[in-house]
C-alpha positions as CSV (number, residue, x, y, z in Angstrom):
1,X,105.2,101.9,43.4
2,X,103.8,101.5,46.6
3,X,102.4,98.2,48.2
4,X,101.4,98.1,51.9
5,X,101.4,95.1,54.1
6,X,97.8,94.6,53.9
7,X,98.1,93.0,50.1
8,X,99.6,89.9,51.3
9,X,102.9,88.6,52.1
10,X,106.3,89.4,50.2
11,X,105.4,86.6,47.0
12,X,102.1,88.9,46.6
13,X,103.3,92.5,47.0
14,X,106.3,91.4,44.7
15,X,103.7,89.3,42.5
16,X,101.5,92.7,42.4
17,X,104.3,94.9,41.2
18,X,105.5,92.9,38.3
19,X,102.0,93.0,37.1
20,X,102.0,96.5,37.5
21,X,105.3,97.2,35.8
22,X,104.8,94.5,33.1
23,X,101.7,96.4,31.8
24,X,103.5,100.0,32.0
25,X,106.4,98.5,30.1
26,X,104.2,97.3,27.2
27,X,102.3,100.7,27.2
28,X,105.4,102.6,27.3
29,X,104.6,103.7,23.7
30,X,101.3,105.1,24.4
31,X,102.0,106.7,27.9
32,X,103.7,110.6,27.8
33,X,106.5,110.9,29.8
34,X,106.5,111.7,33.1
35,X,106.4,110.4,36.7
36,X,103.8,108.3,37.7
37,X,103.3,107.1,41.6
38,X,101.0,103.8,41.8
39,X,99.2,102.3,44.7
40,X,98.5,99.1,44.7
41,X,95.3,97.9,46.6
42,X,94.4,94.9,48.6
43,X,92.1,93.6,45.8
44,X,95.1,93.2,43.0
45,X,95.6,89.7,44.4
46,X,92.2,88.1,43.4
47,X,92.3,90.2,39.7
48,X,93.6,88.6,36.8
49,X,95.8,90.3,34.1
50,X,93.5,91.5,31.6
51,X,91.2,93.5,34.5
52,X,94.4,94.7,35.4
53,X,95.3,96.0,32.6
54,X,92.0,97.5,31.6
55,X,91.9,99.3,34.9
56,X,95.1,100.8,34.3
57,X,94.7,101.8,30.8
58,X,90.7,103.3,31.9
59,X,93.0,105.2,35.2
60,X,95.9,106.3,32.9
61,X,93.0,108.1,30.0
62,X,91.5,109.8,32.6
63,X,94.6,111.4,34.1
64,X,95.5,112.1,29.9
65,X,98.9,110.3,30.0
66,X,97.6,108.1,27.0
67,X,98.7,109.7,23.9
């Protein structure tokens, strides 16, 4: 997972990619296996959770990892 400097300081990039990796862990079931490369934008710091989430799932059916 990639964060750049421009999210924030260390609490948010770190902040950012727990999000991140919470939701992949509780969609593990439903993803396919592979390797997946994320980068996080400036705006994940003003998003809550759920749009998070809803993003990731929308971005993960388009590229068909979603079983």
């Amino acid at each position: 997972m990639i964060t750049g400097k421009k999210i924030g300081n260390a609490v948010v990039r770190n902040h950012s990619r727990r999000v991140i990796k919470s939701i992949f862990y509780n969609l593990r079931n439903e993803i396919s296996c592979g390797e997946y490369i994320f980068i996080v934008k400036s705006k994940i710091s003003q998003t809550n959770f759920s749009q998070i989430e809803k993003s990731l799932k929308w971005a993960l059916k388009r590229l068909g990892a979603i079983k």
